[in-house]
C-alpha positions in Angstrom: 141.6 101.3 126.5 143.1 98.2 124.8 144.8 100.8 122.3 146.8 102.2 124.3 148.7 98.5 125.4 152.2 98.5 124.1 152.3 95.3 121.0 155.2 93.9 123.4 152.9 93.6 126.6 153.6 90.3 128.2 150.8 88.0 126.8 149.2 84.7 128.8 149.3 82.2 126.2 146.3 79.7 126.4 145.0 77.0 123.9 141.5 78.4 124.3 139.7 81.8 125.1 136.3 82.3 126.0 134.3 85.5 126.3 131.0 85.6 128.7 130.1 83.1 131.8 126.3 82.5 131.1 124.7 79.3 129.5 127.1 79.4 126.5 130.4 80.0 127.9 130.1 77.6 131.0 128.8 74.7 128.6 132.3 75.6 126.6 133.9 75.5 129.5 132.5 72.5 131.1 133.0 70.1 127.8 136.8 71.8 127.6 137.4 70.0 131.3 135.5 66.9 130.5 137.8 66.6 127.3 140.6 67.1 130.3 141.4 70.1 128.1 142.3 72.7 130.9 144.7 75.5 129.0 141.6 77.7 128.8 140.8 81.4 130.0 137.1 82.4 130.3 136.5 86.0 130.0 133.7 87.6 132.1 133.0 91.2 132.5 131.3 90.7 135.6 131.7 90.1 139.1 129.6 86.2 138.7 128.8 83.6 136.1 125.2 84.3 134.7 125.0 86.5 132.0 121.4 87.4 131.2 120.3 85.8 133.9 122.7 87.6 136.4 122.1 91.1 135.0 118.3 90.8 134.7 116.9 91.1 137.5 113.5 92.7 137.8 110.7 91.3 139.8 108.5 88.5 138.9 111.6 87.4 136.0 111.6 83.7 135.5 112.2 82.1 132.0 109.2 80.9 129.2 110.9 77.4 129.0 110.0 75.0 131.4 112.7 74.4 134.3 113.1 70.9 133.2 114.1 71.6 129.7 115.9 74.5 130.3 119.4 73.1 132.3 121.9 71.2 130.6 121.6 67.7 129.6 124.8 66.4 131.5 123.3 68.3 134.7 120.1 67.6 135.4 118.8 69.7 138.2 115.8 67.3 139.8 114.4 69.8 142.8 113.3 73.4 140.6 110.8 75.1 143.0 108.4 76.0 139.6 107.3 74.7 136.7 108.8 78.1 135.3 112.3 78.5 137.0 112.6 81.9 138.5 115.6 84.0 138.1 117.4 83.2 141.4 116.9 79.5 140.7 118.2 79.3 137.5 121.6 81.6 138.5 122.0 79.8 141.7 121.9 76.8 139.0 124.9 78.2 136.7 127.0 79.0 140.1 126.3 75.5 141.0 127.4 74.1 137.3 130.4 76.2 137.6 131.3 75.4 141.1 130.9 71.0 140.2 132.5 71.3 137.0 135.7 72.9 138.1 135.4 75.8 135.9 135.3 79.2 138.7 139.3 78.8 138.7 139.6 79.8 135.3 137.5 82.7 134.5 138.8 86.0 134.8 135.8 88.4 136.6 135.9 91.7 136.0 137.9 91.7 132.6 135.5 92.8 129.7 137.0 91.9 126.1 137.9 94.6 124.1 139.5 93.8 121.2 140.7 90.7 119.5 142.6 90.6 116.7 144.2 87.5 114.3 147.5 87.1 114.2 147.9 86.1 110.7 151.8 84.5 111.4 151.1 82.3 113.9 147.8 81.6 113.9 146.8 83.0 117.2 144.3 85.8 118.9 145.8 88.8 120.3 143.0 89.6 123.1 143.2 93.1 125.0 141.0 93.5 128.1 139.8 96.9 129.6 142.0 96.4 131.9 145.1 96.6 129.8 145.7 93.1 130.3 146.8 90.6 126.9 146.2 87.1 126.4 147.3 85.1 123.3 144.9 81.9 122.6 144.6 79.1 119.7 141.1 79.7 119.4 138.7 82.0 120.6 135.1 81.0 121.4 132.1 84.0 121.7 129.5 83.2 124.0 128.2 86.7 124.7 124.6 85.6 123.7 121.9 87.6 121.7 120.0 89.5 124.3 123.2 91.9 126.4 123.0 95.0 125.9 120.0 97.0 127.1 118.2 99.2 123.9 117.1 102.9 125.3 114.6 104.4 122.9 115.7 107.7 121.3 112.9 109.7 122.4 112.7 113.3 121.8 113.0 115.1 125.7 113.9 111.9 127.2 117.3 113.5 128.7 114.8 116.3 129.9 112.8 114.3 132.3 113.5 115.0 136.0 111.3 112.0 137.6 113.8 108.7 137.7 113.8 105.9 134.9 115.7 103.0 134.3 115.7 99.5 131.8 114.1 96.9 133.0 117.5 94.9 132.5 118.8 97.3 135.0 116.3 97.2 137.8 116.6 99.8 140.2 116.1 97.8 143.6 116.6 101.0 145.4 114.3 102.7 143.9 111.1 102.4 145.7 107.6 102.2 144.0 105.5 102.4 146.6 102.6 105.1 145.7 104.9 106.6 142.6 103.0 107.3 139.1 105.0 104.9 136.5 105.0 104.7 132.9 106.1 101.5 131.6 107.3 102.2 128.1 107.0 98.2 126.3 104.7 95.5 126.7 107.0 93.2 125.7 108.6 89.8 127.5 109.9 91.5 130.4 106.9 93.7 130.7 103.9 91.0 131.0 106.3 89.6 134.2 106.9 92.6 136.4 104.0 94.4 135.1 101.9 92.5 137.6 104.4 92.8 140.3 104.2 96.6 140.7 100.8 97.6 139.5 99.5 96.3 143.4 102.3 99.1 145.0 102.1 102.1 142.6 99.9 105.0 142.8 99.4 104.8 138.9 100.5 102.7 136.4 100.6 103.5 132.6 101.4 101.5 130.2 102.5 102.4 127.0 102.1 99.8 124.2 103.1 100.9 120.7 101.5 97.2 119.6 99.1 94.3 121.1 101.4 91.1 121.7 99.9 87.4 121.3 99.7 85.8 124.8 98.7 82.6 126.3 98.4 81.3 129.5 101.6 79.7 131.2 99.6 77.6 133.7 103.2 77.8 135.8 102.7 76.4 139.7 104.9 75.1 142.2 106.4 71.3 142.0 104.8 69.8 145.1 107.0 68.2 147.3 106.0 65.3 146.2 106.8 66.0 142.8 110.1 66.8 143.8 111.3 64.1 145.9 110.0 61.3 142.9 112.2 63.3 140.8 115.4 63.1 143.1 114.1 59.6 143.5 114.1 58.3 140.4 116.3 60.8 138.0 115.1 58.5 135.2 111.4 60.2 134.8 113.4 64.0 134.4 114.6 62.6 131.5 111.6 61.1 130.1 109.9 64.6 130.7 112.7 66.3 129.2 111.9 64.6 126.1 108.5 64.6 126.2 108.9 68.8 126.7 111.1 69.1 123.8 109.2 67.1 121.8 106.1 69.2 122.7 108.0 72.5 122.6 109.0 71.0 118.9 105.2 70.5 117.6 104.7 74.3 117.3 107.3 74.5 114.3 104.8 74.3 111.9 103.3 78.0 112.9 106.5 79.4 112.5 107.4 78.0 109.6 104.0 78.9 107.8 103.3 75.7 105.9 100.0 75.4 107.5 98.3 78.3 108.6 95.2 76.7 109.5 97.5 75.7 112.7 98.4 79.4 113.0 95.0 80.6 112.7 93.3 78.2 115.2 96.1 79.1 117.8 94.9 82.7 117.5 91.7 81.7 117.9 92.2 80.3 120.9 94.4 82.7 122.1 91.5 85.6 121.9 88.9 83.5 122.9 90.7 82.8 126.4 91.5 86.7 126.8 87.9 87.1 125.5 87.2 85.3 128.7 89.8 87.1 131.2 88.9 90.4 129.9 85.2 91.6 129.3 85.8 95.1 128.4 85.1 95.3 124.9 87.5 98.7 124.7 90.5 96.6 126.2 89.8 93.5 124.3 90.5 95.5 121.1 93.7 97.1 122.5 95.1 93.3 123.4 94.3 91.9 119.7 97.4 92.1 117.5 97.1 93.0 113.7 100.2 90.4 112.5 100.1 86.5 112.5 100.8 84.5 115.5 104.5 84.1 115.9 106.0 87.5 114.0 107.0 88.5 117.3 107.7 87.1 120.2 104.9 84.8 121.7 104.5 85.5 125.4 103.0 83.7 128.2 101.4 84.7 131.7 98.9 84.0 133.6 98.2 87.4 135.7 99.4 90.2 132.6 95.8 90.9 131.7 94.1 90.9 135.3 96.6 93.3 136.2 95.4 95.5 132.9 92.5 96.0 134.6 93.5 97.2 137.8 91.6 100.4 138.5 95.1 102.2 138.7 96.4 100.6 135.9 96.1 101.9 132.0 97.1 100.8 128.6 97.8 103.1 126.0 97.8 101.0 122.6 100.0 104.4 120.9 103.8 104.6 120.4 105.5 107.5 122.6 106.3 110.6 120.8 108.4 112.5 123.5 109.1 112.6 127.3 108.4 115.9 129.0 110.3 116.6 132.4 106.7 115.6 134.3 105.9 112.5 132.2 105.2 110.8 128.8 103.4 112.1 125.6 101.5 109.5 123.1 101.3 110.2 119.6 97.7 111.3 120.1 99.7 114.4 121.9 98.1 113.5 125.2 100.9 113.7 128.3 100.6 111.0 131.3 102.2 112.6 134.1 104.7 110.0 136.0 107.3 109.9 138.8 109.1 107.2 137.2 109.8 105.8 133.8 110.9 102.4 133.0 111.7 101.2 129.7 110.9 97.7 129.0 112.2 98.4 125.3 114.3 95.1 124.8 117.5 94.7 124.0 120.0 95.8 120.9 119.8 92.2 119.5 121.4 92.6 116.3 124.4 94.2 117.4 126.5 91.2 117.9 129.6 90.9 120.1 129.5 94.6 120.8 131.2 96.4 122.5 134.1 94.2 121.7 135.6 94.5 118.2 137.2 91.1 116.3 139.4 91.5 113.3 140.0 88.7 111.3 142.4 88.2 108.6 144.1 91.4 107.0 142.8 93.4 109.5 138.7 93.0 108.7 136.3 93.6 111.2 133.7 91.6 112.0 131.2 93.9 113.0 132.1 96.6 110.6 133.0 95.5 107.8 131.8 91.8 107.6 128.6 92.7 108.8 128.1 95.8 107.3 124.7 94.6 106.0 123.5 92.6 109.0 125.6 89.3 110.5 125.5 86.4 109.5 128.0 82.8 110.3 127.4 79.6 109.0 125.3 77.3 110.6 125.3 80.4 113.4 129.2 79.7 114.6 131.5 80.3 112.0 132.5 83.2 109.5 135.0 83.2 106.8 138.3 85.1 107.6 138.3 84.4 111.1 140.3 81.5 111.4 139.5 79.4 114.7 137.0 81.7 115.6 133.5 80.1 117.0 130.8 82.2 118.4 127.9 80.3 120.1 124.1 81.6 120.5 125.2 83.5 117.4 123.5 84.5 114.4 120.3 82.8 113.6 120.2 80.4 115.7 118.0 81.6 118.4 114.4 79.8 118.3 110.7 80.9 118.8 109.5 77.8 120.1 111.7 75.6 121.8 115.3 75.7 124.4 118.2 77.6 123.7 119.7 76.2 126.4 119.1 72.6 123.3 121.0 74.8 120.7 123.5 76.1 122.8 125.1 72.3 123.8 124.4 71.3 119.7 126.8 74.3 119.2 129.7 73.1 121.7 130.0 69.9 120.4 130.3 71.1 116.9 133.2 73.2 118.2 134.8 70.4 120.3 134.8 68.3 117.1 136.6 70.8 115.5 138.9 70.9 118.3 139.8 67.4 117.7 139.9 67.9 114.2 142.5 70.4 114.7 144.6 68.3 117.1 144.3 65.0 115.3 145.3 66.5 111.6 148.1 69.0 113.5 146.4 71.9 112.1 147.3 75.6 112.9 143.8 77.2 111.9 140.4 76.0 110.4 139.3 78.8 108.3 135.5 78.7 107.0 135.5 78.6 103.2 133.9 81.4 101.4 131.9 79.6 98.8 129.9 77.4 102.5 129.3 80.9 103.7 127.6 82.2 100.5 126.0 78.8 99.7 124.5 78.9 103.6 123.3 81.9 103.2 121.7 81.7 100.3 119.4 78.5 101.9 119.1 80.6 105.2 117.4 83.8 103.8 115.2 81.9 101.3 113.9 79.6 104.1 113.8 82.3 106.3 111.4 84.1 103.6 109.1 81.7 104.0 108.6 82.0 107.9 106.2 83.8 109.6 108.9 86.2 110.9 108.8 87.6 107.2 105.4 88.5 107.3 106.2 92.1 108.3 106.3 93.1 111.8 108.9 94.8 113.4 110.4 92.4 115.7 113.8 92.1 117.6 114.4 89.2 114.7 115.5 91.7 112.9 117.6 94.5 111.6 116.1 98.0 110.9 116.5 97.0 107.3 114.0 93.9 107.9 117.0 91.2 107.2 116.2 88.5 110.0 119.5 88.4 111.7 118.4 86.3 115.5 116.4 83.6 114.2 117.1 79.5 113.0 114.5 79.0 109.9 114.2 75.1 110.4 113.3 72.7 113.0 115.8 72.0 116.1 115.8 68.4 114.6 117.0 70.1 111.5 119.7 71.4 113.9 121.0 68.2 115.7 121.3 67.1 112.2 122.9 69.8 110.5 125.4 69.7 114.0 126.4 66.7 114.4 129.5 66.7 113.0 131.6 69.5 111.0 131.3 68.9 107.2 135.5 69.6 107.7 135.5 70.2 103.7 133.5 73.1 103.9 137.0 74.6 105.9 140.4 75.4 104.6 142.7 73.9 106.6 146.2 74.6 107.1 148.6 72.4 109.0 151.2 73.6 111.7 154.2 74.1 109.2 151.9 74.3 106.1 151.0 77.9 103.9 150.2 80.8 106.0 147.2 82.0 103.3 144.1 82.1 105.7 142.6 84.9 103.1 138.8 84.3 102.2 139.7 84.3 98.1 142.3 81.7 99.0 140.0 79.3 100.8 137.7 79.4 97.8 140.2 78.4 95.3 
């Protein structure tokens, strides 16, 4: 829609634009006020703040990190419910962030990003809106996130089937359960947490599991109110056991990073010998043992995904789907399970940054199509070259398999509030990442990345279909903080307010 907006359409002109109202965004937002820095515009496609955690919304969702660690430094929240927040706890939490910090005034709900495009004469974004709406800002900030858009398989016969389905990122609340024949396609994250949920209400459960998944327990359980009121009491021990849970959460590095793999191998060990214990059937057993190393995909925790396995109306197929039929699902073994309802717990399109909105940078480039035509990349995960005073947070490689996002996400924002500064202090019109950073970043984030466990040769969400690990940090979050705490500013071409125009990548180099 943004192409058919006149180029004279009046424009709001703002210092900052952000896109997206979950974790990212409202930390952007939130530092922007503290820095009294209020000529901002926060995009959101949506009706409320919450990205992920407003649009997923299946039953039994709650998040992998414990509560205490996952909020944001500068807002502790003392009175979580859970060891594990649940979904409604940890949205009702970015409402309340939102609401304290002043922020709600300036987002813009319903207004998806479509386009944004460099203006190369005065160093500004032209942003469209879906809407047909135009805003002009100094410097736009991405905080869309990794896991947005909902992947369907592309199943042969999957139009043709005439029970209901939906994604799990797309619950169906008013669809009702109760005595239906399901196939769950995915055993995945989201899969292990409602999987218990409905297996109790459905007739017949199926689920199809094109591969095992590592799992441990996640021994989650209620704060007592106890608990609870010594940590309202005394706000000091939160913080103590938010460092102790990072630096717990930070020990497991070293099976990611495969430089021992006698840690690896004793954590698998363990992890078989406790669903050794849970499960007794020998046939099951073999179906819930995966054939990669610990940590290629996804580690996942629950404490009720294998009792609900074997649930007498409940059955795993360990075989990948080959089509849908109108009456149900076929497995590669050509056997059909006949179901009223499909839903696929299939993921998301991780490596698909920013989409649907399109960014073009200098001379016209896109990001997405032409800058990333072989998989994205950004240095240090927040900037690209080309794209002057463009920051994207959560971005590439930078999510982690073993620790909070929520940790990366704040390193991020005050890497990009430095720059701010930097920006205002010299009397800069753009920061423009050098070419020669990029290619010199890369080059040390693929090699390290080669020696991670997420090379090893699983297909994973990591990655693109090409096998170029896209999502993931290859170092420590210590490494991180390090690397983030403040902009190496030569690594940047920077032109002043009345200086040369020449943004261009080959420019920056020289």
């Amino acid at each position: 829609m943004s192409a058919t907006v006149a180029a004279d359409t009046p424009a709001r002109e703002v210092e900052v634009a952000i896109v997206g109202s979950g974790f990212a965004g409202l930390c952007m937002a939130i530092r922007l006020r503290k820095a009294g820095i209020d000529d901002f515009v926060l995009f959101e496609k949506a009706g409320r703040v919450g990205g992920t955690w407003r649009d997923n919304t299946y039953p039994g969702l709650e998040c992998d990190i414990p509560a205490m660690f996952y909020s944001f430094s500068f807002e502790p929240k003392t009175d979580w419910s859970r060891k594990y927040p649940p979904q409604p706890e940890i949205l009702a939490y970015l409402d309340h962030c939102a609401d304290k910090y002043g922020v709600r005034p300036h987002i813009r709900f319903h207004c998806e990003v479509s386009e944004a495009r460099f203006d190369e004469d005065d160093g500004r974004w032209d942003i469209r809106t879906a809407d047909g709406g135009r805003v002009r800002a100094r410097v736009l900030v991405s905080g869309t996130g990794q896991l947005n858009r909902p992947s369907i398989p592309d199943l042969p016969g999957i139009d043709r089937f005439r029970g209901h389905s939906f994604h799990s990122a797309r619950w169906d609340h008013d669809h009702d359960l109760t005595g239906k024949r399901v196939a769950v396609v995915g055993n995945a994250a989201s899969a292990v947490q409602f999987i218990p949920r409905i297996a109790p209400q459905v007739e017949r459960l199926t689920v199809f599991a094109r591969s095992a998944q590592w799992l441990i327990r996640q021994n989650g359980r209620p704060y007592t109110a106890f608990e609870k009121g010594l940590f309202t009491r005394f706000p000091v021990i939160v913080r103590m056991l938010r460092g102790w849970l990072w630096l717990k959460h930070e020990m497991r590095w070293p099976v990611f990073a495969r430089g021992d793999t006698r840690l690896g191998r004793l954590f698998e060990w363990l992890a078989v010998r406790d669903m050794r214990k849970r499960v007794p059937d020998p046939e099951l057993q073999a179906k819930l043992i995966p054939d990669y190393p610990v940590g290629c995909k996804r580690v996942l925790l629950s404490d009720h995904y294998y009792e609900a396995l074997q649930r007498d109306n409940v059955e795993l197929v360990d075989s990948r789907v080959s089509e849908v039929t109108p009456n149900g699902v076929v497995s590669a073994d050509g056997r059909e399970r006949e179901a009223d309802t499909i839903i696929y717990a299939t993921g998301f399109k991780s490596t698909e940054f920013l989409t649907p909105m399109t960014v073009y940078g200098k001379g016209g480039r896109s990001l997405n199509d032409e800058e990333w035509s072989s998989g994205a990349h950004a240095y240090l995960g927040v900037t690209v070259p080309g794209f002057p005073n463009f920051f994207m947070l959560y971005g590439p490689n930078t999510n982690l398999g073993h620790n909070s996002i929520v940790f990366m996400i704040e390193r991020q924002v005050g890497y990009v509030m430095q720059c701010l500064e930097a920006m205002h202090e010299r009397g800069l019109k753009a920061l423009s990442l050098r070419e020669d950073a990029m290619r010199r970043w890369q080059r040390e984030c693929q090699a390290s990345l080669d020696t991670t466990v997420w090379a090893t040769g699983c297909n994973s969400w990591y990655k693109t279909e090409d096998g170029k690990i896209t999502n993931n940090w290859p170092y420590s979050t210590i490494t991180y903080w390090w690397r983030m705490r403040r902009p190496a500013l030569a690594d940047y071409h920077q032109v002043p307010l009345d200086g040369d125009d020449d943004l261009s990548p080959t420019a920056a180099a020289a």
